[in-house]
SEZADO-963507 format. One record per residue (C-alpha): residue in one letter; x, y, z; residue number from 1; chain. Coordinates in steps of 0.02 Angstrom, whole numbers, plus 32768, in hexadecimal, padded with zeros to 4 digits. Layout:
SEZADO-963507
NODE   code      x      y      z   pos   unit
NODE      A      X      Y      Z   NUM      A
...
//
This chain:
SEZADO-963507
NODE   code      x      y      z   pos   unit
NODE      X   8000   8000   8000     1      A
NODE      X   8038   80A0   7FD7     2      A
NODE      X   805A   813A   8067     3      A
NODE      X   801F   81D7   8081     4      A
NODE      X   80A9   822C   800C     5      A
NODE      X   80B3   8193   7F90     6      A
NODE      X   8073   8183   7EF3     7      A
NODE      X   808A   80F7   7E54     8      A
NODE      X   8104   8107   7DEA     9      A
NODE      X   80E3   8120   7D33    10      A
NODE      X   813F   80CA   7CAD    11      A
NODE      X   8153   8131   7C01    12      A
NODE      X   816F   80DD   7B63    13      A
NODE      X   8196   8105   7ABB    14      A
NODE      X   8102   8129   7A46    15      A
NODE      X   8140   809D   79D1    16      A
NODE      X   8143   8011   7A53    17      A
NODE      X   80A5   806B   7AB0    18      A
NODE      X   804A   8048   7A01    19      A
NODE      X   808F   7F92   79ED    20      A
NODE      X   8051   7F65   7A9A    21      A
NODE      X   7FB2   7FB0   7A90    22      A
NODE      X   7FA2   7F34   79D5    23      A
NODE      X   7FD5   7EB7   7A36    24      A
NODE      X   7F64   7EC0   7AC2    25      A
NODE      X   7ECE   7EDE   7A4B    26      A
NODE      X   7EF9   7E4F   79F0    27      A
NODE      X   7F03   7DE5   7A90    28      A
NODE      X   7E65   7E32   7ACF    29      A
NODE      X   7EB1   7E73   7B66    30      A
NODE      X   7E93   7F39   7BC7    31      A
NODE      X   7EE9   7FC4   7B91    32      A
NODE      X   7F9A   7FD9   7BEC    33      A
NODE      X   7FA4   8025   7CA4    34      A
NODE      X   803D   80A7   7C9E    35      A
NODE      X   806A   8071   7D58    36      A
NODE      X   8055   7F9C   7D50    37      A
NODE      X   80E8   7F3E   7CF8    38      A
NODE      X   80EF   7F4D   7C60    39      A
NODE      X   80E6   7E98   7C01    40      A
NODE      X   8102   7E4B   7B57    41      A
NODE      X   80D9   7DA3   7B17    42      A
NODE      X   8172   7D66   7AA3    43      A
NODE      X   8120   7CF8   7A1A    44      A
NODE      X   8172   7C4A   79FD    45      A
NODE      X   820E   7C44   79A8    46      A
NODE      X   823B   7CF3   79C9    47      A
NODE      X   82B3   7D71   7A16    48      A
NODE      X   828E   7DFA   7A6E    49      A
NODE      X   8331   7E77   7AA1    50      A
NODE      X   831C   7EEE   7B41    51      A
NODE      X   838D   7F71   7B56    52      A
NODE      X   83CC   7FB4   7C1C    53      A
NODE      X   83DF   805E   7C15    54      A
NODE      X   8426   8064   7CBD    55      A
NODE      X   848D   7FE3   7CB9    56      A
NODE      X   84B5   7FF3   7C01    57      A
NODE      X   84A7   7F49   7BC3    58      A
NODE      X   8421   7ED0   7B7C    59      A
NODE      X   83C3   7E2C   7B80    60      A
NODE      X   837B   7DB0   7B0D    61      A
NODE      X   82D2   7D69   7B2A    62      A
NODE      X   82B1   7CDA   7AB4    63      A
NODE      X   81F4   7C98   7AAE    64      A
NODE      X   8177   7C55   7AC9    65      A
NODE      X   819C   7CC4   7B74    66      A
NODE      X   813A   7D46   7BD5    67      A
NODE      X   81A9   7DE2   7BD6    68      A
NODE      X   81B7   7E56   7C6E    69      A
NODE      X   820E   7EF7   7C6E    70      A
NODE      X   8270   7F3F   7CE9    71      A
NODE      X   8271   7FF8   7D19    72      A
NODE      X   8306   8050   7CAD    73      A
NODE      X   82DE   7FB1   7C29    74      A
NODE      X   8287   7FC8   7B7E    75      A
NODE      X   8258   7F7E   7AE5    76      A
NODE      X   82E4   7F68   7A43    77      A
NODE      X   8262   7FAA   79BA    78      A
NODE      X   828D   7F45   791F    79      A
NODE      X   8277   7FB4   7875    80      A
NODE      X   8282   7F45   77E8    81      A
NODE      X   824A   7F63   7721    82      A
NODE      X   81BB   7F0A   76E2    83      A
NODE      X   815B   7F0D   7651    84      A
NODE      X   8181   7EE1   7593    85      A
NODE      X   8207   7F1F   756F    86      A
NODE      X   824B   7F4D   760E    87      A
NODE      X   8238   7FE2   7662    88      A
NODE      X   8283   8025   770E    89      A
NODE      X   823E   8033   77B4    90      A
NODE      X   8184   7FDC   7767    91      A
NODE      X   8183   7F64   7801    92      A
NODE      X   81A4   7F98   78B9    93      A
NODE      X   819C   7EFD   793F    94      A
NODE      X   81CB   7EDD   79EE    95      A
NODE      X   81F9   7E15   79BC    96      A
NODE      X   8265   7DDA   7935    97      A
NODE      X   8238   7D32   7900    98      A
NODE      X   82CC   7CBB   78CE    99      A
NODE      X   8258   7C6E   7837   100      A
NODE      X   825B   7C01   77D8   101      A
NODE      X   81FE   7C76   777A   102      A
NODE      X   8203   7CC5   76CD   103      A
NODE      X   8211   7D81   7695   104      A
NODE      X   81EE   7DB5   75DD   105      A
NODE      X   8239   7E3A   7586   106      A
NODE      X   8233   7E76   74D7   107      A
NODE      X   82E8   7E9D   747D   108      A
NODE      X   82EE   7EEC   73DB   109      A
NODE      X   8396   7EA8   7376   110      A
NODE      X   83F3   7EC0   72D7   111      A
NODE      X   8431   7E47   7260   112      A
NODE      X   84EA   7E56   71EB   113      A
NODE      X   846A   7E75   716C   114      A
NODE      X   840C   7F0C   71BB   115      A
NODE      X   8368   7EB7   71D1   116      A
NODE      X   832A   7F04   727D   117      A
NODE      X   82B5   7E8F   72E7   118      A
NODE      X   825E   7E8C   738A   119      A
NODE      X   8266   7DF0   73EE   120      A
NODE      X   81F5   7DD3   7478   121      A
NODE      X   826E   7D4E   74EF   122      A
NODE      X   823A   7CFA   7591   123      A
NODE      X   82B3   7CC6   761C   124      A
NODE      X   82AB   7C3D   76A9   125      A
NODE      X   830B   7C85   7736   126      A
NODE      X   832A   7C57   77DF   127      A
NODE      X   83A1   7C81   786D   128      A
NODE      X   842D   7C05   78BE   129      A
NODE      X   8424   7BFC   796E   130      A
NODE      X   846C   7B7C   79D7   131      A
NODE      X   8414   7B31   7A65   132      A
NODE      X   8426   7BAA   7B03   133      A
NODE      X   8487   7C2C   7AAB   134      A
NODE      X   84F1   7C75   7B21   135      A
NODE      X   84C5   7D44   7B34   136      A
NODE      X   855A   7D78   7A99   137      A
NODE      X   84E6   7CFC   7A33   138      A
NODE      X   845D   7D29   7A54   139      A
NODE      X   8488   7DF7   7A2F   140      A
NODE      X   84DA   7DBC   7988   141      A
NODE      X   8439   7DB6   7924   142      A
NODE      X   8411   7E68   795E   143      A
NODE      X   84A7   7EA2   78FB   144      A
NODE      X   8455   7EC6   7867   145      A
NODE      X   83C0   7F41   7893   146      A
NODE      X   8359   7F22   77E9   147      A
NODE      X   8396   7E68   77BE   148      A
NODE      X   8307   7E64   774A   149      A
NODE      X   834C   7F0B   76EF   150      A
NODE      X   83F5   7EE5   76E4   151      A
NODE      X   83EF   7E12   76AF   152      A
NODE      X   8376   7E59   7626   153      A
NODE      X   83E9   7ED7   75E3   154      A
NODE      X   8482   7E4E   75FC   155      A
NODE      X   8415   7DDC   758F   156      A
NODE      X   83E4   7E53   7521   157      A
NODE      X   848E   7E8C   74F3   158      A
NODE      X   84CE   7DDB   74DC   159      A
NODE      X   843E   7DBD   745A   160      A
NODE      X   8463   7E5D   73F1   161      A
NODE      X   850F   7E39   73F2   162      A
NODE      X   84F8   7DA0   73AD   163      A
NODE      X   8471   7DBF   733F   164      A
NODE      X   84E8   7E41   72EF   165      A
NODE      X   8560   7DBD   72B1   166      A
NODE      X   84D4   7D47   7247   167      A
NODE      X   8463   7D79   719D   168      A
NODE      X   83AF   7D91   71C2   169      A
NODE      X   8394   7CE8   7156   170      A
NODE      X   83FD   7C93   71BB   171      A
NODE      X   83C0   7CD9   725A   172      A
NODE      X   8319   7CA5   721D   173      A
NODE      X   834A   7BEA   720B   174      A
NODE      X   83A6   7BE9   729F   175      A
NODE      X   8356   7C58   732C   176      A
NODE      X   8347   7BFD   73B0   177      A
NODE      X   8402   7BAA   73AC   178      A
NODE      X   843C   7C59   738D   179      A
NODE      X   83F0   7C9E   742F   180      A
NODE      X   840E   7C09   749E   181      A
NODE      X   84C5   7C14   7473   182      A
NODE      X   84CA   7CD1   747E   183      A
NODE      X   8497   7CD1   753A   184      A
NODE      X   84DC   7C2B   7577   185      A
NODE      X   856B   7C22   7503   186      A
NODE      X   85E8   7B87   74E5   187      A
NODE      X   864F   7B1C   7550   188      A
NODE      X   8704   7B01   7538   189      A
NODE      X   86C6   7A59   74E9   190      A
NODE      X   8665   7AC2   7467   191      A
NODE      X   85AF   7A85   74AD   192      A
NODE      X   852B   7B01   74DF   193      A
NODE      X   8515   7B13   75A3   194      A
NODE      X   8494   7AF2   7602   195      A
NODE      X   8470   7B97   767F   196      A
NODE      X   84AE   7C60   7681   197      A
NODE      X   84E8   7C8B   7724   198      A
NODE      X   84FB   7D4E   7773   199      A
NODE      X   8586   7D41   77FE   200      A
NODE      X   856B   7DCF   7845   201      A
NODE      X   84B0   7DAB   7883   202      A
NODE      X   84A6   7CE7   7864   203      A
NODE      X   8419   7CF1   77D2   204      A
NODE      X   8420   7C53   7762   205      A
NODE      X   83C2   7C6B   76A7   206      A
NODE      X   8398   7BAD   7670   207      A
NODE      X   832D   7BBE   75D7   208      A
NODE      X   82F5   7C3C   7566   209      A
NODE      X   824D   7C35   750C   210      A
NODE      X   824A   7C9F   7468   211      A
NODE      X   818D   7CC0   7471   212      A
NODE      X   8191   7D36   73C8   213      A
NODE      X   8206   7D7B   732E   214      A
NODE      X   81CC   7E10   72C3   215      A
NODE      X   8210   7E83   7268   216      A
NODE      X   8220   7F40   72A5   217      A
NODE      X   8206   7F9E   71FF   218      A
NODE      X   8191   7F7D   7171   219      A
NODE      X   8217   7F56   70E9   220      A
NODE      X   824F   7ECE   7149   221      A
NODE      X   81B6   7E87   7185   222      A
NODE      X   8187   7E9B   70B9   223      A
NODE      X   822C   7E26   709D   224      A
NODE      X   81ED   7DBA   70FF   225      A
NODE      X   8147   7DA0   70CD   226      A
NODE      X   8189   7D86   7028   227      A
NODE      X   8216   7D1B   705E   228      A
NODE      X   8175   7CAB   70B6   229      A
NODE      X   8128   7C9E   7019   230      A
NODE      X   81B2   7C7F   6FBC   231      A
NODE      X   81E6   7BF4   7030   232      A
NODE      X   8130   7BC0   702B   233      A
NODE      X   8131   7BBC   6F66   234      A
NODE      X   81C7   7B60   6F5E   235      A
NODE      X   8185   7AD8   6FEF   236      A
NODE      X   80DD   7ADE   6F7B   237      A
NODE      X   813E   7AC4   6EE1   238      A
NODE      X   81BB   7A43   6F2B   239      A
NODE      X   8124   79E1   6F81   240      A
NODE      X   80D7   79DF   6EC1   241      A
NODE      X   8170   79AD   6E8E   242      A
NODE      X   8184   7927   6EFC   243      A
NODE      X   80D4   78EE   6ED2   244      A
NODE      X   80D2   78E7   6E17   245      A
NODE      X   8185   7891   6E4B   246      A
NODE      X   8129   780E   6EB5   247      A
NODE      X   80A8   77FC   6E3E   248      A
NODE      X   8117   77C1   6DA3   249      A
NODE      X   8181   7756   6E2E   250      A
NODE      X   80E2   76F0   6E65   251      A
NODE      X   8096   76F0   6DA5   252      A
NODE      X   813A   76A6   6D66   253      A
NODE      X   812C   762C   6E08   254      A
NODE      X   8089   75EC   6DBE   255      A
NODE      X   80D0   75D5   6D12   256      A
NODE      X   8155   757A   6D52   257      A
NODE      X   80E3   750C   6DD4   258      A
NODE      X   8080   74FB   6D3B   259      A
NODE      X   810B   74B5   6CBB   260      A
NODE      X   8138   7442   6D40   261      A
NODE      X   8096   7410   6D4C   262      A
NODE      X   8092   73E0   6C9C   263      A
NODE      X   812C   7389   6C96   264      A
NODE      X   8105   7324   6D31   265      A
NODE      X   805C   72F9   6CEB   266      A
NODE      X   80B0   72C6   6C34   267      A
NODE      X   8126   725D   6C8C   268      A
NODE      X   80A2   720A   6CFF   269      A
NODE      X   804F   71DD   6C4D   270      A
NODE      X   80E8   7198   6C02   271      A
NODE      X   80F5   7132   6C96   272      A
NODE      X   8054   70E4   6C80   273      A
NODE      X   8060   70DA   6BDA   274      A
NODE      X   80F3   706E   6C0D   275      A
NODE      X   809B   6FFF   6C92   276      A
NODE      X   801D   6FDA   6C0B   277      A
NODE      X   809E   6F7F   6B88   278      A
NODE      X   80EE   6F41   6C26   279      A
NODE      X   8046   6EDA   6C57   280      A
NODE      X   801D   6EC9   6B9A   281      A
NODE      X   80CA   6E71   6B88   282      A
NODE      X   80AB   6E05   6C28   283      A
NODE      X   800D   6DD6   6C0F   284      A
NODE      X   8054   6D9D   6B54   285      A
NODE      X   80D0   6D36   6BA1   286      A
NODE      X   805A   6CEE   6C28   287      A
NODE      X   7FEC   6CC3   6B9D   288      A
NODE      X   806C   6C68   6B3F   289      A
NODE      X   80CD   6C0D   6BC9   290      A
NODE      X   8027   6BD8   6C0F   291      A
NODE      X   7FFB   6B2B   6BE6   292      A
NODE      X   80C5   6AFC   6BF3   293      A
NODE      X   80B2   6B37   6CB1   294      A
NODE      X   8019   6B00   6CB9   295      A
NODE      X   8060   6A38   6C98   296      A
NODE      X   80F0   6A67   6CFD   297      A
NODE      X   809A   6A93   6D89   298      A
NODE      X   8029   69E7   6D70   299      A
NODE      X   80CA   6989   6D6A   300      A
NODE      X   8124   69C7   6DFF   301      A
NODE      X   8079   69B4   6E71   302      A
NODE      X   8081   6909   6E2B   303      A
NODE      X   813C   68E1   6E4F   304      A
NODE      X   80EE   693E   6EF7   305      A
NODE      X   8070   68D4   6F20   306      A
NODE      X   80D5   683C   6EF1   307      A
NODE      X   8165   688E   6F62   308      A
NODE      X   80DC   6892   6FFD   309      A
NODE      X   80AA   67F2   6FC9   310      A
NODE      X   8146   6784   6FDC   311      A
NODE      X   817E   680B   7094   312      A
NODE      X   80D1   67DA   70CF   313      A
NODE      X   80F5   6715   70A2   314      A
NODE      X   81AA   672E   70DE   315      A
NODE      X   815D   6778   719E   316      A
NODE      X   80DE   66E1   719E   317      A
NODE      X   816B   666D   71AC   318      A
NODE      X   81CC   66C3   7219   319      A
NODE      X   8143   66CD   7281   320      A
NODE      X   8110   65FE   725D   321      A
NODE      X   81CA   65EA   7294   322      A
NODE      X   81DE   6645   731F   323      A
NODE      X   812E   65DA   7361   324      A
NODE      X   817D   6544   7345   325      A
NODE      X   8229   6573   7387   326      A
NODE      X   81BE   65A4   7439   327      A
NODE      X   816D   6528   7436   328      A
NODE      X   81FB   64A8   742C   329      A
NODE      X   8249   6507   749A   330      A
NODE      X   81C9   64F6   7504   331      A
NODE      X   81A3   6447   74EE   332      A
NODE      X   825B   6434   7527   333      A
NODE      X   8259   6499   75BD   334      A
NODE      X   81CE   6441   75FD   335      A
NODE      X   821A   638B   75E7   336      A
NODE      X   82BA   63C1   7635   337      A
NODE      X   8263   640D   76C2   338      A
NODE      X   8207   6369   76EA   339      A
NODE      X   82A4   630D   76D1   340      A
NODE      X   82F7   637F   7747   341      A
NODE      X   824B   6361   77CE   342      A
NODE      X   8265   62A2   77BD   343      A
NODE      X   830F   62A4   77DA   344      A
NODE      X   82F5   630F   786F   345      A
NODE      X   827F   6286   78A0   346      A
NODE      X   82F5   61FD   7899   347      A
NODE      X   837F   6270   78EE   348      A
NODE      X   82F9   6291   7978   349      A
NODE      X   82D9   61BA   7986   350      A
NODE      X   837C   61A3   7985   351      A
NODE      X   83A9   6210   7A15   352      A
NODE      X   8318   61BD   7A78   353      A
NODE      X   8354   6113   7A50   354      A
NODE      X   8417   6148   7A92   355      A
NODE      X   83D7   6191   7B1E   356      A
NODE      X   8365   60FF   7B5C   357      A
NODE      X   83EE   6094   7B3E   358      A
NODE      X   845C   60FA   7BA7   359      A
NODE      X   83E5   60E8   7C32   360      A
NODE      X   83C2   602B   7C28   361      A
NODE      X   84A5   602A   7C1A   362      A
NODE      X   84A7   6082   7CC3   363      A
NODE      X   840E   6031   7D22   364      A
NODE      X   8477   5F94   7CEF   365      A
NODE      X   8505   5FCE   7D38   366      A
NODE      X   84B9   600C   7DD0   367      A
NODE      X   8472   5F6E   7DDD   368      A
NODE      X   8506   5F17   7DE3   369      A
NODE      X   8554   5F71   7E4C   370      A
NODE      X   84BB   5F5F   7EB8   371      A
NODE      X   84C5   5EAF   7EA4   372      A
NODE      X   8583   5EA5   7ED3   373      A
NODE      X   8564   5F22   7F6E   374      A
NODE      X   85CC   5F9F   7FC4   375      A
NODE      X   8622   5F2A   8036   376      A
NODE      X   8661   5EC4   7FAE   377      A
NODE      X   86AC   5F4A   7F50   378      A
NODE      X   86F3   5F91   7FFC   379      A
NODE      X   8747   5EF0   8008   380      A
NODE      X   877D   5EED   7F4B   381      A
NODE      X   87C5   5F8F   7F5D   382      A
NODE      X   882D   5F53   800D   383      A
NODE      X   8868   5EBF   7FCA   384      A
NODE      X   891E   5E88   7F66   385      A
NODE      X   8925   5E8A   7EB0   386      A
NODE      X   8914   5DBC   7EA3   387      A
NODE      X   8879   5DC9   7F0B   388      A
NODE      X   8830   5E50   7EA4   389      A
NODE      X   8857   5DE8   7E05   390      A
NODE      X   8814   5D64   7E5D   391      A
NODE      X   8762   5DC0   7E7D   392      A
NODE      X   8762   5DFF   7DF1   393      A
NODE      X   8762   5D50   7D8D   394      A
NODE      X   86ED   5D12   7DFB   395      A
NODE      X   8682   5D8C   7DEE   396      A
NODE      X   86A3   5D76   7D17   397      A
NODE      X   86F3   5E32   7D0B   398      A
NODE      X   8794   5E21   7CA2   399      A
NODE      X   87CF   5EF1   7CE5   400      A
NODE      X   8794   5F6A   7D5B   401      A
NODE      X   87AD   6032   7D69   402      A
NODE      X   87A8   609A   7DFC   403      A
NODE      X   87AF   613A   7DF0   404      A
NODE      X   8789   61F4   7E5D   405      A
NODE      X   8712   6261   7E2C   406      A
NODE      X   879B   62D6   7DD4   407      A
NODE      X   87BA   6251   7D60   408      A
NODE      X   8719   6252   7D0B   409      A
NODE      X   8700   61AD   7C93   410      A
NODE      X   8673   6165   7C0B   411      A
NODE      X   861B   60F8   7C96   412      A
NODE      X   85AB   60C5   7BE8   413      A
NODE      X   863C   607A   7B97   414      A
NODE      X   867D   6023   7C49   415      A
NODE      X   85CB   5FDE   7C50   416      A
NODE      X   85CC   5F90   7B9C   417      A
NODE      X   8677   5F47   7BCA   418      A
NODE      X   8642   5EFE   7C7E   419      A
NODE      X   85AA   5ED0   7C20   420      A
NODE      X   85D7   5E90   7B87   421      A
NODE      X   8674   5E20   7BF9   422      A
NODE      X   85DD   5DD8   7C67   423      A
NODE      X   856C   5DB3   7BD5   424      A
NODE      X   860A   5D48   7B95   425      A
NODE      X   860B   5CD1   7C21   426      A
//
C-alpha cells in the first residue's frame, strides 16, 4: 500500500512500441495498458526479442515462446525492417524478430550482355542459425544487422544483376533458373552448386530461391519476346508437323513392308503345300504299287509266325510233360527210399531190443551162478593157493577166472559167455 506522500510510478514508452503493444493487446483481446503495472510482452514461438538496460548499459535476449517482463530503465529493441515488393525501408516495425524459416519476396529488375532489361520477381527461404542455448554474444549476433531483410535483399539482388550482366537475354531465357541459383549460392571448389547462402555477420542462411516471374521492363523487349514465343512456337508447330508427316511415311512404309512379308510368307506357305501334295501323291503311288507284294509278305511272315508260336508252344508242352515226369520220378524215388530208410530203422530198433534182452538174460545168468556158487565159496576161492583155486575151478567146470577192483572196469558180458559157454561144454 502506498503512504501518505507516495504515489505509482509511471512508465513512459516510446510511441512506436506504445502502438505495437496496444496491436498486440487488441489482437489478444486484452485492456488497454496501465502506465504504472509492468509492462509485459508475449514473445511468439521461435522468436527473439532484445531489451536494452539503459542504466546498466547492456542487453538481453528473450527467445520465445516466453512472457517478457521489463524492468524499470529496460525497453524494447524496435526492429525496422523493409517490406513490400520490391523492398522498401522502415515498411515493418516489430518488437520480435522471428528466426523463420520463412520466405521474403522481392522484385529485382536486371540487365542482360545484350541490353534486354527485365524485372524478376524472386522469393527466398531464410532462416537464422542458432545453436541450442546460445550463450548472450550469440544470441546479440543476429541483432547485428538492423534491417536483415533490407540488406540480404540488396546482397541478393546485386549478385543476380551481376550475373545476369555476363549472359544474352536468349540464353538467360533458357537458363534462368541455373543462372540465378548459381549467382546467389555460387560454386564449390569442386565446381558443384552449393546448397545454402550464409551472412556471417548476423547468422541468416538463404536455402532456395523461387523465381515466381520474368518480364521484360520496356516494350521493345517484351515485343522481342513475344515474337521470339511465337517464333519458338512456330518452329515447335512446324517441327511437331514435321515429325508427324515423318511418322506417318515411317509407319506407312512399316505396313508395306509387313505387307510384302505377308505375301511372301503366304507364297511360300503355298509352295509348301503344293509340295506336301506331290509328296502324298508320290506315296500313295508307291503304296499303291508295292501293295499286294507287302500284302503276301506280310501273309508269309504271320505264317512263318504262327508256325514259329506253333513249334515254342509244342517245345513248352514238353518241357512241361518232362519236368512232370522228372517230379514225379523223383518223387516216386524219394518215397521208396524213405520207406527203405523206416524199415531199416525198424530192424535197427529189433535189433537193439534183441541185444539188450540178451544182455539181461547174460547177466541174470551170471548172477545166478554166482548165486548158486555163494559168497562163502568165492571167499574161500579167493583165500586159497593157486592149486586149490585150479582145483575149484575144474570142479566147478571153469577153465579161468578174473578178479578184478572196481577201477579196473571189464566186459562182465563177454566173461559170462566164456564162464557160460566153458560150463555148457561139460
Amino acid at each position: 500500500m502506498l503512504n501518505s506522500n507516495e504515489e505509482l510510478g509511471k512508465k513512459e514508452l516510446p510511441k512506436t512500441v506504445e502502438e505495437l503493444l496496444a496491436q498486440r493487446n487488441i489482437e489478444e483481446g486484452a485492456q488497454e495498458r496501465d502506465n504504472t503495472k509492468v509492462i509485459t510482452y508475449r514473445a511468439p514461438h521461435n522468436s527473439a526479442v532484445q531489451i536494452y538496460d539503459y542504466k546498466d548499459k547492456k542487453s538481453r535476449v528473450v527467445f520465445g515462446p516466453e512472457l517478457v517482463m521489463l524492468g524499470p530503465d529496460e525497453h524494447f529493441t524496435v526492429h525496422s525492417l523493409s517490406g513490400d515488393k520490391p523492398k522498401r525501408p522502415h515498411v515493418i516495425k516489430a518488437l520480435a524478430l522471428l528466426l523463420g524459416p520463412d520466405f521474403m519476396t522481392d522484385i529485382v529488375i536486371v540487365e542482360t550482355a545484350d541490353h534486354a532489361r527485365l524485372s524478376l520477381k524472386l522469393s527466398y527461404n531464410w532462416h537464422f542459425d542458432i545453436v541450442s542455448n546460445p550463450s548472450p554474444e550469440e544470441a546479440a549476433q543476429i541483432f547485428q544487422v538492423p534491417d536483415f531483410v533490407g540488406d540480404s535483399c540488396k546482397a541478393i539482388a546485386s549478385r543476380v544483376r551481376g550475373c545476369v550482366a555476363g549472359v544474352s537475354f536468349d540464353q538467360f531465357h533458357r537458363n534462368s533458373a541455373k543462372v540465378i541459383r548459381q549467382a546467389v549460392f555460387g560454386l564449390d571448389e569442386s565446381g558443384k552448386m552449393r546448397d545454402l547462402f550464409q551472412f556471417n555477420s548476423n547468422n541468416l542462411v538463404i536455402t532456395n530461391i523461387d523465381i515466381q516471374s520474368v518480364e521484360p521492363v520496356d516494350q521493345r523487349t517484351r515485343d522481342s519476346l513475344q515474337k521470339s514465343v511465337q517464333l519458338a512456337i512456330e518452329i515447335t508447330t512446324k517441327s511437331q508437323e514435321a515429325s508427324a508427316r515423318q511418322e506417318s511415311a515411317r509407319l506407312e512404309q512399316e505396313a508395306m513392308g509387313r505387307l510384302e512379308r505377308q505375301k511372301i510368307h503366304d507364297e511360300a506357305e503355298a509352295e509348301r503345300s503344293r509340295m506336301s501334295l506331290i509328296q502324298l501323291q508320290a506315296e500313295s503311288a508307291a503304296v499303291e504299287s508295292t501293295g499286294q507284294a507287302t500284302a503276301e509278305a506280310r501273309a508269309r511272315a504271320e505264317a512263318a509266325q504262327i508256325e514259329g508260336e506253333a513249334a515254342v508252344k509244342q517245345a513248352q508242352l514238353s518241357a512241361e510233360a518232362f519236368k512232370i515226369k522228372s517230379e514225379s520220378e523223383l518223387e516216386q524215388l524219394k518215397q521208396k527210399q524213405e520207406a527203405e530208410l523206416f524199415h531199416q530203422k525198424a530192424l535197427n530198433d529189433i535189433e537193439i531190443s534183441r541185444s539188450r534182452d540178451l544182455a539181461l538174460i547174460e547177466s541174470k545168468k551170471f548172477s545166478d551162478v554166482v548165486e548158486t556158487i555163494g559168497a562163502d565159496t568165492i571167499k574161500s576161492m579167493a583165500e586159497a593157493g593157486p592149486a586149490m583155486q585150479a582145483k575149484l575151478l575144474n570142479g566147478l567146470g571153469l577153465k579161468s577166472f578174473l578178479i578184478t577192483d572196481g577201477n579196473s572196469p571189464i566186459n562182465l558180458f563177454n566173461t559170462a559167455n566164456g564162464m557160460l559157454g566153458g560150463m555148457s561144454n561139460n
